[in-house]
C-alpha positions in Angstrom: -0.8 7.0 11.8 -3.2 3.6 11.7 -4.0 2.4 8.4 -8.1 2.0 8.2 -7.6 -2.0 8.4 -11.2 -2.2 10.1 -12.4 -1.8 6.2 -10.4 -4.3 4.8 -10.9 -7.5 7.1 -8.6 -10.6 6.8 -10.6 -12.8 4.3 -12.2 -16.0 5.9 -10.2 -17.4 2.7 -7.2 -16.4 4.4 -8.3 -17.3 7.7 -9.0 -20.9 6.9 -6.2 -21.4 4.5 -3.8 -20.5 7.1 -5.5 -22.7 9.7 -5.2 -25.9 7.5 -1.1 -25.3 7.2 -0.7 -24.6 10.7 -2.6 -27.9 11.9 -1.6 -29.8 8.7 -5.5 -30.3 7.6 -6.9 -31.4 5.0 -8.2 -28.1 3.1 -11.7 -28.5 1.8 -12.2 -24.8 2.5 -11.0 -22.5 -0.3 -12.2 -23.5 -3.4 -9.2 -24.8 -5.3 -9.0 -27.7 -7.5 -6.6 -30.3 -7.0 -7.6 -32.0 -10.4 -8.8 -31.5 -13.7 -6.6 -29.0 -15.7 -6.0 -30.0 -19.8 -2.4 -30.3 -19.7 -2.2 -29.8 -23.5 -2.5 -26.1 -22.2 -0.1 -26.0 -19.8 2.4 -27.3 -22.1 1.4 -24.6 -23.9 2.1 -22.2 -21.4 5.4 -23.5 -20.8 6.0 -23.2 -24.6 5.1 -19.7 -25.2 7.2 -18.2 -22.3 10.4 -20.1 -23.6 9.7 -18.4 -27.4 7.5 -15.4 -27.2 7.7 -12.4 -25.0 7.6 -11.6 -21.3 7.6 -7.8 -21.5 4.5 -5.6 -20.7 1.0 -6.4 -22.8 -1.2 -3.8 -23.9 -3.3 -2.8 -20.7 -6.4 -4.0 -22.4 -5.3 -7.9 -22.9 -3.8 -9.5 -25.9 -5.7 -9.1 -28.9 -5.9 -13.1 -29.5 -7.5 -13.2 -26.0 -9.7 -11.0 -26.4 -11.0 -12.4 -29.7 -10.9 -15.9 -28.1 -13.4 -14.5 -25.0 -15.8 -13.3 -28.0 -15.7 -16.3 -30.0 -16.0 -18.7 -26.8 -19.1 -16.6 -25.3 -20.6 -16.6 -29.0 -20.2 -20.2 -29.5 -21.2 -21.7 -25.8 -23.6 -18.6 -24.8 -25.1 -17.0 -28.0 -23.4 -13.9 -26.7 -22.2 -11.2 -29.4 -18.9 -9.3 -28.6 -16.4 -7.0 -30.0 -12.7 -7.4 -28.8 -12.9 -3.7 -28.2 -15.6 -4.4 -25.2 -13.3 -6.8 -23.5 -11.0 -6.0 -20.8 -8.2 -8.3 -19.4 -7.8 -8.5 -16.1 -5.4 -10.3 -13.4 -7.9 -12.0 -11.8 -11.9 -12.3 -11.9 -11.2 -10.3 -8.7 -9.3 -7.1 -10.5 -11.9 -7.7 -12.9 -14.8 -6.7 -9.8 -12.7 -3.8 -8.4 -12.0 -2.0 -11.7 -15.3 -1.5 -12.2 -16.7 -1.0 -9.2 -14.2 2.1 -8.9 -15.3 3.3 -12.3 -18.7 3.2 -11.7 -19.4 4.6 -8.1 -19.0 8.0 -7.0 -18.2 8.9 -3.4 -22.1 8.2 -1.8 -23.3 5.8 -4.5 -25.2 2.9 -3.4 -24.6 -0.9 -4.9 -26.9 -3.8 -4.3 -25.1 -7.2 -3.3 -27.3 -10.5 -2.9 -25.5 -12.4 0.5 -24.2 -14.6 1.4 -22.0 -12.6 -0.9 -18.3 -13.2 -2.0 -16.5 -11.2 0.9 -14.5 -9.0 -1.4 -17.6 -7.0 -2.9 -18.4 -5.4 0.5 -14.8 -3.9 1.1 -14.4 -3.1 -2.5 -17.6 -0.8 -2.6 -16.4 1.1 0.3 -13.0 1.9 -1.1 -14.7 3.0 -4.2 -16.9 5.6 -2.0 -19.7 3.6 -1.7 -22.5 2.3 0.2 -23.4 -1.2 0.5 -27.7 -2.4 0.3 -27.6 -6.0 1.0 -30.5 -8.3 -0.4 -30.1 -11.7 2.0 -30.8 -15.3 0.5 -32.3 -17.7 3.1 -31.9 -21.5 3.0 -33.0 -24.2 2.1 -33.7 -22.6 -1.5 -32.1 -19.8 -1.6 -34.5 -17.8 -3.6 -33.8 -14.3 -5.0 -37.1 -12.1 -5.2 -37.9 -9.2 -6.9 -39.4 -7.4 -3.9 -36.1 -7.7 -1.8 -34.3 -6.3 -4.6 -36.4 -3.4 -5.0 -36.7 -2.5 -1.2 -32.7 -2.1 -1.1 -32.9 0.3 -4.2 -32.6 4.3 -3.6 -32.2 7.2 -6.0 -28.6 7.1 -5.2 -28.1 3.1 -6.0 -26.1 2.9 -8.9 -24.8 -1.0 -9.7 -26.6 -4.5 -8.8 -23.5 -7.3 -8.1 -24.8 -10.7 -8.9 -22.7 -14.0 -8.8 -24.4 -16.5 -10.7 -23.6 -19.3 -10.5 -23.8 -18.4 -6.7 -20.8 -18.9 -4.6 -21.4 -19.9 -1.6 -24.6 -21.7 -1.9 -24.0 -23.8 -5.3 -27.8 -22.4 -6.5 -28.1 -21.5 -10.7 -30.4 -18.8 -10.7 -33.6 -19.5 -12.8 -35.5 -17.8 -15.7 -37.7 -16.1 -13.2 -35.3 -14.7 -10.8 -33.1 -13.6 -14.1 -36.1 -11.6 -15.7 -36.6 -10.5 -12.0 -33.0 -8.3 -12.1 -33.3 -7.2 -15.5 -36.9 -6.1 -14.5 -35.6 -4.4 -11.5 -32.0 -2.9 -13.1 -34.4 -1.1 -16.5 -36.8 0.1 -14.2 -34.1 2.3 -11.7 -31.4 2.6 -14.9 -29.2 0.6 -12.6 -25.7 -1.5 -14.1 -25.6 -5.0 -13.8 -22.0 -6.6 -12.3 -22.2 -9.9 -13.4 -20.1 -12.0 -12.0 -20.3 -15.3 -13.4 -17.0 -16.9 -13.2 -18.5 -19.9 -12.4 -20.5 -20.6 -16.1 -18.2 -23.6 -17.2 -18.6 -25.4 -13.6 -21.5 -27.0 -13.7 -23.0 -30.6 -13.9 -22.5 -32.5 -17.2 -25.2 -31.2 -20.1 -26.3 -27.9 -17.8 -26.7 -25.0 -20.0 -25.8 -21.4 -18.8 -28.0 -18.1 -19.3 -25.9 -15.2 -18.8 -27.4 -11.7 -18.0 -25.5 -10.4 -20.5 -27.9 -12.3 -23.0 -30.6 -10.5 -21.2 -29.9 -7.0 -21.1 -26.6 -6.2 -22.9 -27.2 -2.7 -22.5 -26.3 -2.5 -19.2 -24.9 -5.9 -17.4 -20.7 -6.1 -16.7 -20.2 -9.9 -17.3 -16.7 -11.0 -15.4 -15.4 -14.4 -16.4 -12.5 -16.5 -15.3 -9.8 -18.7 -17.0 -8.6 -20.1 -13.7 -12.5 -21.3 -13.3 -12.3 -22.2 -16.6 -9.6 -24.3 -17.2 -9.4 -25.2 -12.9 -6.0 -22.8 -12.7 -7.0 -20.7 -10.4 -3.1 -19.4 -9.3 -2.8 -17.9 -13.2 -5.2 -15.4 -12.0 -6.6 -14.5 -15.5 -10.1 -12.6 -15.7 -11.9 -10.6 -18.0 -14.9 -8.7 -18.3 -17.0 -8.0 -21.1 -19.4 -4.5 -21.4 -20.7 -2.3 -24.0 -17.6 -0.2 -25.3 -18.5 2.9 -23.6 -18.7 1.8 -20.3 -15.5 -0.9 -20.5 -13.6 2.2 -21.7 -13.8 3.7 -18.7 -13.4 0.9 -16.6 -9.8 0.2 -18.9 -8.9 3.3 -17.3 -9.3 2.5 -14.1 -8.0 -1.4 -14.7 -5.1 0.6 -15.6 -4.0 1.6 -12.1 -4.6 -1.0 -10.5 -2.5 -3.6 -12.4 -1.8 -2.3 -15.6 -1.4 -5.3 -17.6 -1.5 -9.4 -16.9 1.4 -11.4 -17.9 1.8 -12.2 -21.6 2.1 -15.5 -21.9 -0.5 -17.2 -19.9 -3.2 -14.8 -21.9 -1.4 -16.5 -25.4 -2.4 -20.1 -23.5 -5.7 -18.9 -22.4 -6.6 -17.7 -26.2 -5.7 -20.9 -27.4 -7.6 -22.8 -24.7 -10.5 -20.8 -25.5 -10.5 -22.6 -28.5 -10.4 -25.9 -27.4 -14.0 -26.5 -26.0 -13.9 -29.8 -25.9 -10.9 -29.4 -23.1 -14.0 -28.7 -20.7 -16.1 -31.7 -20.8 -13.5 -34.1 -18.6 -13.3 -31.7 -15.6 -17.1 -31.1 -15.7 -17.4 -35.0 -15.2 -14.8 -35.5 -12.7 -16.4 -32.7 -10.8 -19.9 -34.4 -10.8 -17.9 -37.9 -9.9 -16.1 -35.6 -7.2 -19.3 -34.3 -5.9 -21.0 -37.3 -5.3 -18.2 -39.4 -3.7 -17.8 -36.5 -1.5 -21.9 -36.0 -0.6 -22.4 -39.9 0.1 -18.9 -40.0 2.2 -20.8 -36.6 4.2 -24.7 -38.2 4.4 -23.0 -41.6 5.6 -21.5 -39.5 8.6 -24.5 -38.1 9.5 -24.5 -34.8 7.7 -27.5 -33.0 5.9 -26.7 -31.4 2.8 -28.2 -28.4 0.8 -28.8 -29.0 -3.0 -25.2 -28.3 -5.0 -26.2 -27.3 -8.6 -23.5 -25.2 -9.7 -19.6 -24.3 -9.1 -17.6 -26.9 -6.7 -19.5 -26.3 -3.5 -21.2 -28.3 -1.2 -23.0 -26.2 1.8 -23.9 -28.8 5.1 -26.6 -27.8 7.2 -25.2 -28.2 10.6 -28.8 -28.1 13.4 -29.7 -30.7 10.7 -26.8 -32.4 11.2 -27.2 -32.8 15.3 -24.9 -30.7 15.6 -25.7 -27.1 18.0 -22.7 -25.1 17.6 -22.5 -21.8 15.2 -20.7 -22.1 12.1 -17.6 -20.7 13.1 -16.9 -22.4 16.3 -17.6 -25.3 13.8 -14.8 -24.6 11.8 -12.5 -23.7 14.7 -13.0 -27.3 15.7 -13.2 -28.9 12.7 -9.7 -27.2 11.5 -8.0 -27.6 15.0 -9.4 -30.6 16.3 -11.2 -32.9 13.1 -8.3 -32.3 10.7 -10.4 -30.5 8.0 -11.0 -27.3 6.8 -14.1 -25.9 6.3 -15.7 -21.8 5.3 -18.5 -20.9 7.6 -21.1 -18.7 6.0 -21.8 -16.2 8.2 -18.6 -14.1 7.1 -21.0 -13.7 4.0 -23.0 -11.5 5.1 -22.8 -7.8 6.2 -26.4 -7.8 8.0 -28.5 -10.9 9.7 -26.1 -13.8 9.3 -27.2 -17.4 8.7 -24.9 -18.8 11.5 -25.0 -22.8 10.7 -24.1 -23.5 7.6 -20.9 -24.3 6.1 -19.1 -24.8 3.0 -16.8 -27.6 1.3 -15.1 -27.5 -1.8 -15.5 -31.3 -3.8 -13.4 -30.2 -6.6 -10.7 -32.7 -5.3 -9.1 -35.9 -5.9 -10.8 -38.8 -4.2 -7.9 -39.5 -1.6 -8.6 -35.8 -0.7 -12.3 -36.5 -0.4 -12.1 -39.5 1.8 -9.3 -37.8 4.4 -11.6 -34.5 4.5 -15.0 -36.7 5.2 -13.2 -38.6 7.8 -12.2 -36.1 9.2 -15.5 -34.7 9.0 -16.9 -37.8 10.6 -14.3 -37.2 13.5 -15.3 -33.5 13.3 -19.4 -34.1 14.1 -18.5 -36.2 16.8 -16.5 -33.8 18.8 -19.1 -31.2 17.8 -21.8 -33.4 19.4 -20.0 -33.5 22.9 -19.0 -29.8 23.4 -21.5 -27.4 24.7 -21.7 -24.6 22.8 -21.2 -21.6 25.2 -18.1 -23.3 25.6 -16.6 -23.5 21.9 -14.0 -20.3 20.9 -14.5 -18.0 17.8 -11.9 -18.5 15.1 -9.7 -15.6 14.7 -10.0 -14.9 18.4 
């Protein structure tokens, strides 16, 4: 008996990640920080699992966390929550998959806007679903109201939107925003928002969730570890109108039942400490321009970068004529550096020369990945490219 494996593909995440260890590159493919953490909350952390518990949570979060997400999303959105329409999660990505199985029936259609994050598409099929994609082009990036209504049918059920937009670094503007809502009241359609990435964005940027826009019927997922730059504590949330995070408790319930106890004490308390946020968001914006001049000095074109820690390269642009992925096979093997290829973004047409670095990193980090990304573009400019392998080959 085979296992379907052919529906769950090895993340590029993975792919990459794995690649850096085995040639001992430097890894500005998945987006990790290596900075910017407030370490009055890991002490914090380290405090509450020496003197409070470490037995099982309730199932729905902590009730200090979830009167922290309200009061944080009330205070830096304008957003109005109960505790009782917050679910904790273990992970943003838990956060995705409970609702996605609570909300699609076996031949429900849901809407995702590529290059997506590559766990959507896998995780609407194991719910019973269909997958509509609505494909973003570069250099802009725009989302349009028309492409999102030609990928509706009567049997679409949920629109997933990641704004701030990982891969491509766009904010989505007023426009596109009253575009979805538009779109989602007009076909009675939910809204999965994922917007882990509201707190990582340039110094004095303001955020506009959807769930300021049409409470009624948007799923907003949030993040601590995008938060606070901990990515390994792997605490999400998601906040909905009671009736409908209700049900998706109950399916959050089997998949990991609760999140450990101690880093959602540290979280609450973070919450509550705003002003923690201001120094990463700065070091980010230092990060990301150390590592775009190192880039444009070696003779890369860059996309705009105006949210998360991103920065997508244009490669034809660039001189170079390879694909993204035979890029990134090089790059990794060959340069030294890591890099995430977009194409593994999309489910239809692919945009097949683009790639993505993470800058969230400290500036010893950024100068060995761009010179290694200087040594990458000049192999890439000597190999013919029906020549170059396929990584994962």
């Amino acid at each position: 008996m085979n296992p379907a494996s052919e529906a769950m593909p090895v993340s590029i995440f993975e792919t990459m990640s794995l690649a850096a260890a085995e040639h001992h590159a430097v890894n500005l493919g998945q987006g990790f920080p290596d900075f910017g953490w407030p370490e009055p909350l890991l002490a914090e952390a380290a405090r509450l699992t020496r003197e409070a518990s470490n037995q099982y949570p309730p199932s729905r979060g902590l009730p200090a966390l979830r009167e922290a997400v309200c009061q944080f999303y009330n205070q830096r959105q304008g957003l109005t929550f109960n505790p009782s329409e917050i679910v904790v999660t273990s992970g943003a990505t838990e956060a995705i998959a409970a609702t996605l199985f609570a909300c699609l029936d076996t031949g429900d259609e849901a809407v995702i806007v590529a290059p997506a994050y590559d766990a959507y598409a896998p995780l609407i099929r194991r719910a019973g679903g269909r997958v509509a994609e609505v494909a973003l082009r570069p250099p802009d990036w725009r989302l349009a109201r028309e492409a999102l209504e030609a990928a509706v049918t009567a049997r679409t059920r949920v629109l997933v939107l990641n704004n701030p937009h990982n891969p491509t670094g766009r904010v989505l503007g007023a426009e596109e925003l009253a575009a979805v809502v538009a779109m989602a009241r007009a076909h009675d359609l939910l809204i999965l928002a994922d917007e882990v990435w509201e707190e990582v964005l340039p110094p004095g940027a303001r955020f506009t969730s959807l769930a300021a826009l049409a409470p009624e019927r948007v799923i907003k997922v949030g993040s601590a570890g995008k938060i606070f730059s901990l990515t390994g504590w792997k605490i999400g949330w998601l906040a909905a109108p009671q009736a409908i995070a209700d049900v998706i408790a109950r399916a959050h319930q089997y998949l990991t039942f609760a999140t450990p106890p101690n880093l959602q004490a540290a979280v609450a308390v973070g919450l509550g400490h705003p002003e923690w946020l201001a120094p990463p968001r700065e070091g980010f914006a230092r990060a990301r321009k150390r590592l775009a001049a190192g880039l444009e000095a070696a003779g890369y074109v860059l996309l705009p970068s105006e949210g998360t820690y991103f920065q997508c390269v244009d490669l034809g642009a660039s001189g170079i004529a390879l694909s993204d992925m035979a890029f990134a096979e090089l790059a990794v093997r060959e340069g030294g550096v890591a890099v995430i290829p977009l194409s593994p973004f999309y489910e239809g047409e692919a945009e097949r020369g683009l790639v993505r670095l993470c800058f969230a990193k400290r500036d010893a980090t950024i100068d060995a990945g761009v010179a290694a990304m200087a040594r990458a573009r000049e192999l890439a400019k000597r190999v013919v490219p029906a020549k170059a392998g396929t990584l994962g080959d």
